[in-house]
C-alpha positions in Angstrom: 24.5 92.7 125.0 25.6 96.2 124.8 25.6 96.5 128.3 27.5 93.8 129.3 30.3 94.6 126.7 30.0 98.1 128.0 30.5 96.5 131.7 33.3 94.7 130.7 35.3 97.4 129.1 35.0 99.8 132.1 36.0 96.4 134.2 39.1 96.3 131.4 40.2 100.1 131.6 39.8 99.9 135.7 42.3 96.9 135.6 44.3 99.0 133.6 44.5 102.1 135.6 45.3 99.7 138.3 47.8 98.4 137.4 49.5 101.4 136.0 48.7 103.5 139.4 50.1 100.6 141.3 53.0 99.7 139.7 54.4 103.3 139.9 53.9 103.5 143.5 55.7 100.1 143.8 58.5 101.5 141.9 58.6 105.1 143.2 57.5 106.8 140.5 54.6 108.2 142.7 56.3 108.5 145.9 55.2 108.6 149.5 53.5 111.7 150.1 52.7 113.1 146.3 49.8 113.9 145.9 47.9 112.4 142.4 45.0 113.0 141.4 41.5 111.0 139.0 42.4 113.9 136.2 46.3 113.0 136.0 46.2 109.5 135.8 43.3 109.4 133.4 44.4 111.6 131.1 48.2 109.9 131.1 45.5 106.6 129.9 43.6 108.2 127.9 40.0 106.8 129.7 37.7 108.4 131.8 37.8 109.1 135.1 35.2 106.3 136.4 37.6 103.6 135.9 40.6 105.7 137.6 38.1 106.2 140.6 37.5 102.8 141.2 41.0 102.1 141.4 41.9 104.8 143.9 39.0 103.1 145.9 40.6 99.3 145.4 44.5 101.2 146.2 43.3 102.9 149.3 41.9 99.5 150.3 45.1 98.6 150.1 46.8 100.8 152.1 48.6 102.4 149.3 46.6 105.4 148.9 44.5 108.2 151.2 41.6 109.9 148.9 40.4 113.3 149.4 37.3 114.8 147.8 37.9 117.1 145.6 41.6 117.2 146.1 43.2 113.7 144.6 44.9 110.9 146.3 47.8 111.1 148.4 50.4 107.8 148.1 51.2 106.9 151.6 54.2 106.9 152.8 55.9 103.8 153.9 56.5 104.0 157.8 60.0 103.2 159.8 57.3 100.9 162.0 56.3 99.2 158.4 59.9 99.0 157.5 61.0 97.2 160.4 58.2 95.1 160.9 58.5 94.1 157.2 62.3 93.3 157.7 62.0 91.0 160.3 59.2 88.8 159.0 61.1 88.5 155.8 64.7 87.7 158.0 62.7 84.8 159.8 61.0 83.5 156.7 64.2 83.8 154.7 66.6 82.3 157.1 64.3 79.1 157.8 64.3 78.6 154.0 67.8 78.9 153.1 68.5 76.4 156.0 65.8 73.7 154.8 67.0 74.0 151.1 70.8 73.9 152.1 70.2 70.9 154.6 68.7 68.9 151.6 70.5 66.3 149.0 73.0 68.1 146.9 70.9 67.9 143.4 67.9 69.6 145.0 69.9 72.3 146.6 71.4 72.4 142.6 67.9 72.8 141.3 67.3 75.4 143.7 70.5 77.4 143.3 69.8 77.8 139.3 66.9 78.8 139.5 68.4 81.7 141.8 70.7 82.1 139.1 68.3 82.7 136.3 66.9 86.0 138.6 70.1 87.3 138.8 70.6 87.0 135.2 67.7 89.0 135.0 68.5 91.6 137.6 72.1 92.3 136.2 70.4 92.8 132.4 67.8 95.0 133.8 70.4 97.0 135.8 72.5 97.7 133.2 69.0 98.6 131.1 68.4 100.9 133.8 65.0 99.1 133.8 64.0 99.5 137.7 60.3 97.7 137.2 62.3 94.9 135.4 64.5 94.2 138.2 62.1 95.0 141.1 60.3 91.7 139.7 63.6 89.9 139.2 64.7 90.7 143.2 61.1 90.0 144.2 61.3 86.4 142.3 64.7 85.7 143.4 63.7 85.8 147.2 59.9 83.4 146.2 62.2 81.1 144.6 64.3 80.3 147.8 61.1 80.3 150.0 59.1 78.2 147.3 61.8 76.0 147.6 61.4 75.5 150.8 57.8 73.7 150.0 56.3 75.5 153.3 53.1 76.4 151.5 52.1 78.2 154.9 55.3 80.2 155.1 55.2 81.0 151.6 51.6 82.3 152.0 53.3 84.7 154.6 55.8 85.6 152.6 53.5 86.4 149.5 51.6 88.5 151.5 54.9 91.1 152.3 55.4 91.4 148.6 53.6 94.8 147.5 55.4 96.1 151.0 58.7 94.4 149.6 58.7 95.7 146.5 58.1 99.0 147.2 60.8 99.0 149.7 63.6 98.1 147.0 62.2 100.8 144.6 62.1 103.5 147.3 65.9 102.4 148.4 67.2 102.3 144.4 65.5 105.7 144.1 67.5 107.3 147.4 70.7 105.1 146.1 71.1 104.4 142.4 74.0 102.2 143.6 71.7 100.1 145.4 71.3 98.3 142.4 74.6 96.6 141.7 74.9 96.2 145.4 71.4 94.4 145.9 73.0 92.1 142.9 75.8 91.8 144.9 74.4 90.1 148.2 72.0 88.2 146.2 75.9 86.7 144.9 76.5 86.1 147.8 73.5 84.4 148.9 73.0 82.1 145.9 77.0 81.0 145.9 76.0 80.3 149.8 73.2 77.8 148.8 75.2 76.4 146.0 77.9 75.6 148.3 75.6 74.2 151.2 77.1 76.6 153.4 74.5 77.0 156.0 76.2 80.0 158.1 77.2 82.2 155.1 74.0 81.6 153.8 72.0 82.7 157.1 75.1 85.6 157.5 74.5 86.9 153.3 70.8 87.1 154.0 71.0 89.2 157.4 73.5 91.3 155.6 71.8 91.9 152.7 68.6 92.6 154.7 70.2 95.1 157.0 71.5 97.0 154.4 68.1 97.4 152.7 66.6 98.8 156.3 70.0 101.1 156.3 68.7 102.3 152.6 65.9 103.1 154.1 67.1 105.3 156.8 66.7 102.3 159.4 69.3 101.4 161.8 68.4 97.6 162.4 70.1 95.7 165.0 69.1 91.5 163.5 72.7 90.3 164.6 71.7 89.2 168.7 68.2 88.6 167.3 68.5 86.0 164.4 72.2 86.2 163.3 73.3 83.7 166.0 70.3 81.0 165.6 72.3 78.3 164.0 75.7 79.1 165.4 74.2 78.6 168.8 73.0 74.9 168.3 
């Protein structure tokens, strides 16, 4: 008995360091290229370092950290190649979902265009908050709820997958450019008045915008207009 409740504490306090080691390298708090280290992060949790260990180990399976013996645990950096490639998945994913939820029945596209509406609701309160995990969740939700609404459950399971990379993308962009934030809120205007409106073009325009601005952020020139920004008009 004693061993199992002992087994699942150590389970509990891995979870937790976890969660708190991930989450500030999704945000930017531990940015690419610090180096962190068992000692730190347990200490900041108040647990031992066992359960911090196993988490470097599940975090550099992940891609999200490199572990050195006797050193600590670099955060890798997010690469121009992941950037990009990152970018352009979510520009083809997003597109083809705005256009299936636009070219539905009015009510529907209503549904969906609320529900974009309640995440920006959230991201302007946790803007002015200054609350960057708060609004890293609320931009992340905001672009699930447009593919959800799609009901691709392939596509969405694509798009799930980018969301660690996503979301650290946004925090490392807010970091380099506080005003990121309000304009982030901004395009996603933009975009939601698109689907409200069933405007098809603006919509596909707002989201390669807003997407090629994020790239900029990130010190990525990113050419999508002869790519994608012409599909529709081209039919």
């Amino acid at each position: 008995m004693a061993a199992g409740v002992t087994a699942r504490a150590r389970g509990g306090a891995k979870d937790r360091a976890l969660d708190y080691v991930k989450s500030r390298i999704l945000s930017g708090a531990f940015r690419g290229g610090e180096l962190i280290s068992e000692g730190e992060v347990a200490r900041a949790l108040e647990m031992s370092r066992t359960p911090v260990r196993e988490a470097f180990l599940r975090l550099e399976a992940e891609g999200l950290l490199r572990l050195y013996p006797q050193r600590g645990a670099l955060v890798v950096p997010v690469s121009p190649e992941e950037i990009r490639a990152v970018i352009e998945a979510r520009l083809v994913l997003e597109q083809f979902a705005a256009e299936k939820v636009i070219r539905r029945d009015a009510e529907m596209r209503g549904e969906t265009a609320d529900a974009l509406a309640q995440e920006l609701v959230r991201q302007r309160r946790a803007g002015q908050a200054a609350d960057l995990p708060e609004f890293l969740d609320a931009d992340r939700l905001f672009h699930a709820t447009l593919l959800d609404s799609a009901h691709n459950a392939i596509l969405g399971a694509v798009y799930a997958s980018l969301r660690d990379r996503q979301v650290r993308m946004i925090g490392e962009s807010a970091l380099r450019d506080p005003r990121r934030v309000d304009t982030i809120v901004a395009e996603h205007e933009r975009i939601a008045a698109a689907v409200r409106n069933g405007d098809i073009e603006e919509a596909l325009e707002a989201i390669r915008v807003h997407l090629t601005r994020t790239a900029q952020a990130l010190g990525i020139a990113l050419d999508t207009g002869s790519a994608f920004g012409t599909r529709s008009a081209a039919r």
